[in-house]
C-alpha positions in Angstrom: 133.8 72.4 -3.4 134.3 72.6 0.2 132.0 70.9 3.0 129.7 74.5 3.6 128.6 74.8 0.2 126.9 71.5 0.9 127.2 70.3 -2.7 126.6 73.7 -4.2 129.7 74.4 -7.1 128.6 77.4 -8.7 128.1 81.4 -7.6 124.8 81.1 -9.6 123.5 78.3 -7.5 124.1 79.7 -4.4 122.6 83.5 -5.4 119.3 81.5 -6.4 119.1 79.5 -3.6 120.6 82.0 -1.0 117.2 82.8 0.9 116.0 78.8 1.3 119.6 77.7 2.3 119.3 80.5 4.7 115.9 79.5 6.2 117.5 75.8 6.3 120.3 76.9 8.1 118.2 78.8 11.1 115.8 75.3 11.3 112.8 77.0 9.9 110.9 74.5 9.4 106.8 74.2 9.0 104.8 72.2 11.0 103.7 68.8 10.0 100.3 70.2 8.6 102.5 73.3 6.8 105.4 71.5 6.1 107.7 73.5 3.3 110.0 71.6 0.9 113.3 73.1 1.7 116.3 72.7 -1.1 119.5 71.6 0.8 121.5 70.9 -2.1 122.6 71.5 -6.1 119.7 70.6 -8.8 120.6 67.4 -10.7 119.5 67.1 -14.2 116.0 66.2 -12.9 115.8 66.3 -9.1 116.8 68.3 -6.5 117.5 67.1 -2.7 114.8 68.5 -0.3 114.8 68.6 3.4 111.1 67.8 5.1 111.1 66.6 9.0 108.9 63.6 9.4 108.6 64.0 12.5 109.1 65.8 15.9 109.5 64.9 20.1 110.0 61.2 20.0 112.8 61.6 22.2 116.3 60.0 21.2 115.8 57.9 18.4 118.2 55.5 17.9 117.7 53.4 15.0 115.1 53.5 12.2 114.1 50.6 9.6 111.4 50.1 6.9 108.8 47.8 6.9 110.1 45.9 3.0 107.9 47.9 0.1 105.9 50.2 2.7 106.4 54.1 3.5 106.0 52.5 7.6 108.7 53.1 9.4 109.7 51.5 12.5 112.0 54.0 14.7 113.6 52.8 18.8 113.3 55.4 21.4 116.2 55.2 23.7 114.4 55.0 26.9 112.0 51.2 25.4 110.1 53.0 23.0 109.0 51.6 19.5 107.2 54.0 17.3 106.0 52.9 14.0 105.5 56.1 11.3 103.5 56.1 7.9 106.3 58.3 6.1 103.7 59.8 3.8 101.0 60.6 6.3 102.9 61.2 9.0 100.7 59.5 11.8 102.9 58.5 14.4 101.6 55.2 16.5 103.7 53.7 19.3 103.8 49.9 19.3 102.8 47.9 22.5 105.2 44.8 23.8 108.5 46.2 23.9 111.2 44.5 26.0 112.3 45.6 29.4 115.6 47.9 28.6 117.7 49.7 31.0 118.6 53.4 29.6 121.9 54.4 31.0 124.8 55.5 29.9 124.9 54.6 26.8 123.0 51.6 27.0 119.2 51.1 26.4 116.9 50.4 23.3 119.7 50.0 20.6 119.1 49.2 16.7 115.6 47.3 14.8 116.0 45.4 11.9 113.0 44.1 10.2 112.9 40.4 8.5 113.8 41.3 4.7 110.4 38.2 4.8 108.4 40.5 7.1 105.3 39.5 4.7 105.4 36.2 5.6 107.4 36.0 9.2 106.3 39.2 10.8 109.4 39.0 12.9 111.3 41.9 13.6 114.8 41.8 15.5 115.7 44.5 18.6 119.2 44.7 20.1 119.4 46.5 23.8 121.0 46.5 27.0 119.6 45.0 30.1 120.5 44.1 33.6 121.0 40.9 35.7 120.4 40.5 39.3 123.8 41.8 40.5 122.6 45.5 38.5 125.1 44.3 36.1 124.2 44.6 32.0 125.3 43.3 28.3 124.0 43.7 25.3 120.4 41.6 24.1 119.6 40.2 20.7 115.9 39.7 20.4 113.1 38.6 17.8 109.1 39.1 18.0 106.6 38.8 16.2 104.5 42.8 15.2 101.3 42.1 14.6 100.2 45.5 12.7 96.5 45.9 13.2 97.1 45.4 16.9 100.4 47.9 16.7 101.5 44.8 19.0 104.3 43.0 19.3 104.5 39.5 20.6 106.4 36.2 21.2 109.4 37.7 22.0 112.4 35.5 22.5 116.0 36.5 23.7 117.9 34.9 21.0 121.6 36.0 22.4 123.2 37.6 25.2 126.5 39.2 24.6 128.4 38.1 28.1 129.8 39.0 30.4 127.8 40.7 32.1 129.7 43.9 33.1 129.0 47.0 35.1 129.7 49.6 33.0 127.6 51.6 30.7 129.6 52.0 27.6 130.0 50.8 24.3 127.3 48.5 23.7 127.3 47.9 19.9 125.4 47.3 18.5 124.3 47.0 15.0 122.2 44.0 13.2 122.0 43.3 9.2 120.6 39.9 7.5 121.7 38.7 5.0 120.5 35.3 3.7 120.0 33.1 6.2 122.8 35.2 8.5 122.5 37.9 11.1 125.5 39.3 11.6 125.8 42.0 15.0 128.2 44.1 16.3 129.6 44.2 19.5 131.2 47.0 21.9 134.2 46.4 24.1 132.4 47.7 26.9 134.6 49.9 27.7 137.2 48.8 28.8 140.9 50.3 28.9 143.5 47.5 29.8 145.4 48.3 26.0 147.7 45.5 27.4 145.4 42.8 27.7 142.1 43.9 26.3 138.9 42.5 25.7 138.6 42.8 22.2 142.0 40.5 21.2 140.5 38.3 23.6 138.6 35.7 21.6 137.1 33.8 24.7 134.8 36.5 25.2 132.5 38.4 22.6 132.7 41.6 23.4 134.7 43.7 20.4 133.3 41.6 18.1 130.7 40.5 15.2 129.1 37.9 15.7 127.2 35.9 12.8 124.3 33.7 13.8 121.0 32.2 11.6 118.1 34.2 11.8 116.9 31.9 15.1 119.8 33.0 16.8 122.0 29.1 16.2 125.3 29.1 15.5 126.4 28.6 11.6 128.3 25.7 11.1 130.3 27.2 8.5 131.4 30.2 10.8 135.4 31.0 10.5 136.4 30.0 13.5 133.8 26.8 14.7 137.1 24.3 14.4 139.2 26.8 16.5 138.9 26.0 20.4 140.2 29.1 21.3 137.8 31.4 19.4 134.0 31.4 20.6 132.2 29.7 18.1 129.6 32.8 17.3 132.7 35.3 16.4 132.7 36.4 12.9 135.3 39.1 13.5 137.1 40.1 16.2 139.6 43.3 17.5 136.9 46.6 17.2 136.0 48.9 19.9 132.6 50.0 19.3 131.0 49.6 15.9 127.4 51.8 15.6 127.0 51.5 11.7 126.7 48.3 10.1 125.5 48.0 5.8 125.9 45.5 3.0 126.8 46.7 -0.3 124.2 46.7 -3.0 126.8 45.1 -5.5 129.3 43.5 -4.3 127.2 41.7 -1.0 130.1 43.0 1.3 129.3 44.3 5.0 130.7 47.8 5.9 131.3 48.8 9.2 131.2 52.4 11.0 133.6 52.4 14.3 134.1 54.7 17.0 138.0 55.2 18.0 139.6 56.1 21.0 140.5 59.9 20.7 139.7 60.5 17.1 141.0 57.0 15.3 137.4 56.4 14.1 137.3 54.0 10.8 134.8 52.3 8.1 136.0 48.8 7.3 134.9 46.3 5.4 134.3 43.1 7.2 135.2 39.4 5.8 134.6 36.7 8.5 137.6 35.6 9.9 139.9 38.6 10.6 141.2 40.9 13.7 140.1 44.6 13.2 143.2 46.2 15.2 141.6 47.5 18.5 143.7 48.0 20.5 146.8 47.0 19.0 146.5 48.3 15.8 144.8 52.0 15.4 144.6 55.3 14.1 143.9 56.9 17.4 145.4 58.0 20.6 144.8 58.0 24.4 141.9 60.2 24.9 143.8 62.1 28.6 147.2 62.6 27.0 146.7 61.7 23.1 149.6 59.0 23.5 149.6 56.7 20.8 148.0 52.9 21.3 149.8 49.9 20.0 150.9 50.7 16.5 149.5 52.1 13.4 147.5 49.3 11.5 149.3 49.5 8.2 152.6 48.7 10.2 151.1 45.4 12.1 150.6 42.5 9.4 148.5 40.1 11.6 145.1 42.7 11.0 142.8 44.6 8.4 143.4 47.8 7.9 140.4 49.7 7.2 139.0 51.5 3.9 138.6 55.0 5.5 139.4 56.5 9.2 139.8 59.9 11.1 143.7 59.8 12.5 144.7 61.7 15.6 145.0 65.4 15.8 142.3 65.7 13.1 138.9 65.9 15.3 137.7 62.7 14.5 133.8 61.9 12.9 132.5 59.2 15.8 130.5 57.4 13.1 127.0 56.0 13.9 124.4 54.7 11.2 125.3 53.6 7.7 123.5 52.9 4.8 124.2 52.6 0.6 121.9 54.7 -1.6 120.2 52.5 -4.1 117.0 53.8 -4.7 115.7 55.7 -7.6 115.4 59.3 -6.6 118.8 60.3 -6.6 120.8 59.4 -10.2 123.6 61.2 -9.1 124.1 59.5 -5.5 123.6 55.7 -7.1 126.3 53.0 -4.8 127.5 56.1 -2.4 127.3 55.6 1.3 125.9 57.8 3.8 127.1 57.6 7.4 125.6 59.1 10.2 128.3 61.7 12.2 127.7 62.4 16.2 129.7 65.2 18.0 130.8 65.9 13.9 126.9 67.3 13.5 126.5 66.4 9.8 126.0 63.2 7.3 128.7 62.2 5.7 128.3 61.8 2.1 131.2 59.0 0.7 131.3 57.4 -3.3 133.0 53.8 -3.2 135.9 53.4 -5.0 136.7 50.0 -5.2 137.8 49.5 -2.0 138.4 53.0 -1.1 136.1 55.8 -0.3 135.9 59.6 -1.9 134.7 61.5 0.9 132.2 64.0 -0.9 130.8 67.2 0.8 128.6 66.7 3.6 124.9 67.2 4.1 122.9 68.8 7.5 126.2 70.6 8.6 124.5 73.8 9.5 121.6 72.0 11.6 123.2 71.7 14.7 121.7 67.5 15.2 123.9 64.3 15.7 122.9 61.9 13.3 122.4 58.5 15.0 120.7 56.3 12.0 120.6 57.0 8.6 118.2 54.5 5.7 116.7 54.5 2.1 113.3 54.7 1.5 112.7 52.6 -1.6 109.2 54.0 -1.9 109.8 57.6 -2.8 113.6 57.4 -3.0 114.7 59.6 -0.2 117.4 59.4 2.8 116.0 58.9 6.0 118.2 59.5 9.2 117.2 60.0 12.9 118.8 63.1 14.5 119.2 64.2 17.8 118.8 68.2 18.7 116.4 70.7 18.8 112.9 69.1 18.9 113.1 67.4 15.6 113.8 63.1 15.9 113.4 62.3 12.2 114.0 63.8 8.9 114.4 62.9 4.9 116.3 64.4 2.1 114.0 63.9 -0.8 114.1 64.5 -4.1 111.6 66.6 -6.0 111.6 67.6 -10.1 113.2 70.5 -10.9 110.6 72.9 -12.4 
């Protein structure tokens, strides 16, 4: 197999699905009122993978999350825009309330995570960047309340702010999954270039980091470093650059990480509380004006984590965004694998855990031409869900449909 055959293996497959795979590849696709099931990929005993587009000119969408046991998805537009879309009628409703972002740079209305209690809480939780009064900005972790037959949301409460406030508009983060009573969210490093001294190996500060906190936004007394004084108390990992995937294993309750590098040197990690990540000191990539190497290479510094899976110099690098595990029904095949949104790579990576390790299978929407900023599982009809940038198409699934 090689990554264009996305997933086909055999002469016969590809002569019978020649003429769709063509149409896929020239973004044919039907309107929302016409739409045509597209086949993207090899029949499996009983399904095969179909691409539909959910829908169209929501500008950049940034991250996407179900409402728990609904086909209502709730999708961040860049610029402060919250849409929320019934998957299977594909209405399209923007919800009131939003906070105040500033969309620069790479800054604005980052991820959404909805309350795994939504039922009973109604609370969802919004990550983006905002300003102070010197026009400098940081990253914002915030919970409201979305009232649905109002499309409203309400009672919204900053419950962190990742400081200092800096003015640059750069590697933000930020990711947010809850687990438990935890919310663990990632960090950026803003930034910032001092490899010497940098930010991220500087545990007085957050930025480069995770942080875990309750649900409320308090600090958890049981965090790994709350009885070290020189480590904030809110760190749950330190020593990454700019982390825009974040997922927890179906099985094993473990949180992945997707991570941009430095010229190429991107990584997936696993993340156990407690540990420095490498950044700077101890990565796969190189400086991005004359691709020197930075500190050392993380297998040959003993003091940090090396990470499961990464893209070394030279080798073009994936920048990584959104992650998510597939374990839904509609795909047998693609049970525990991970799916990880790629960038300026233009396609979704397709891995299967190995223990720790990862098999990096071949790729899906290669020929489409879109960045793939969020990827998630609808558990309601089994298919992949990802955002993508390009085109005029903002969100798309890969479902699966019976083989006739």
């Amino acid at each position: 197999m090689t990554r264009r055959t996305l997933l086909l293996t055999s002469i016969v497959v590809i002569i019978v699905l020649g003429l769709t795979a063509y149409m896929v590849q020239q973004g044919r696709f039907a309107d929302e009122k016409e739409r045509v099931d597209t086949p993207i990929a090899q029949p499996v005993s009983e399904v095969e993978p179909v691409l539909e587009v959910v829908a169209e000119d929501l500008g950049l969408i940034w991250a996407i999350d179900f409402l728990p046991g609904t086909s209502k998805l709730l999708a961040n537009e860049n610029s402060g825009a919250i849409f929320l879309i019934d998957t299977d009628t594909l209405e399209v409703s923007e919800i009131g309330g939003a906070p105040q972002v500033v969309s620069s740079g790479q800054g604005g209305l980052l991820d959404v995570t909805v309350s795994p209690d939504f039922d009973e809480d109604s609370f969802v939780y919004l990550t983006y960047s905002d300003m102070n009064e010197a026009g400098e900005s940081a990253t914002h972790l915030a919970r409201a309340q979305l009232a649905l037959d109002e499309l409203e949301l309400s009672e919204l409460d900053v419950l962190y702010v990742a400081e200092p406030f800096l003015g640059g508009t750069s590697h933000y983060g930020s990711r947010v999954v809850i687990q438990d009573d935890y919310l663990y969210m990632t960090i950026g490093d803003r930034g910032d270039k001092n490899f010497d001294n940098h930010v991220s190996q500087d545990t007085a500060n957050v930025l480069g980091t995770t942080i875990r906190l309750h649900r409320d936004g308090t600090i958890p007394a049981d965090n790994p470093f709350v009885d070290d004084a020189n480590v904030l108390d809110e760190i749950y990992t330190y020593g990454h650059r700019n982390s825009q995937g974040m997922a927890i294993h179906p099985e094993t309750g473990e949180i992945w990480q997707s991570e941009h590098g430095e010229r190429d040197g991107d990584e997936i990690n696993i993340i156990h509380g407690g540990n420095n990540y490498g950044w700077p000191i101890a990565t796969y990539g190189c400086t991005y004006a004359t691709g020197q190497d930075i500190g050392v290479l993380p297998e040959d510094h003993d003091d940090t984590i090396n990470p499961v899976h990464y893209w070394e110099c030279g080798s073009g690098g994936f920048p990584p965004a959104g992650m998510t595990f597939y374990d839904a029904e509609g795909f047998a095949d693609w049970q525990g694998d991970l799916f990880v949104g790629g960038l300026a790579s233009q396609y979704l990576a397709h891995f299967r855990v190995t223990g720790d390790g990862l098999e990096e299978l071949d790729p899906l929407l290669e020929d489409e031409g879109w960045r793939i900023r969020d990827v998630t599982v609808g558990y309601h009809d089994g298919a992949v869900y990802a955002a993508v940038e390009g085109q005029s198409v903002s969100i798309i699934r890969i479902a699966p449909k019976p083989v006739e």
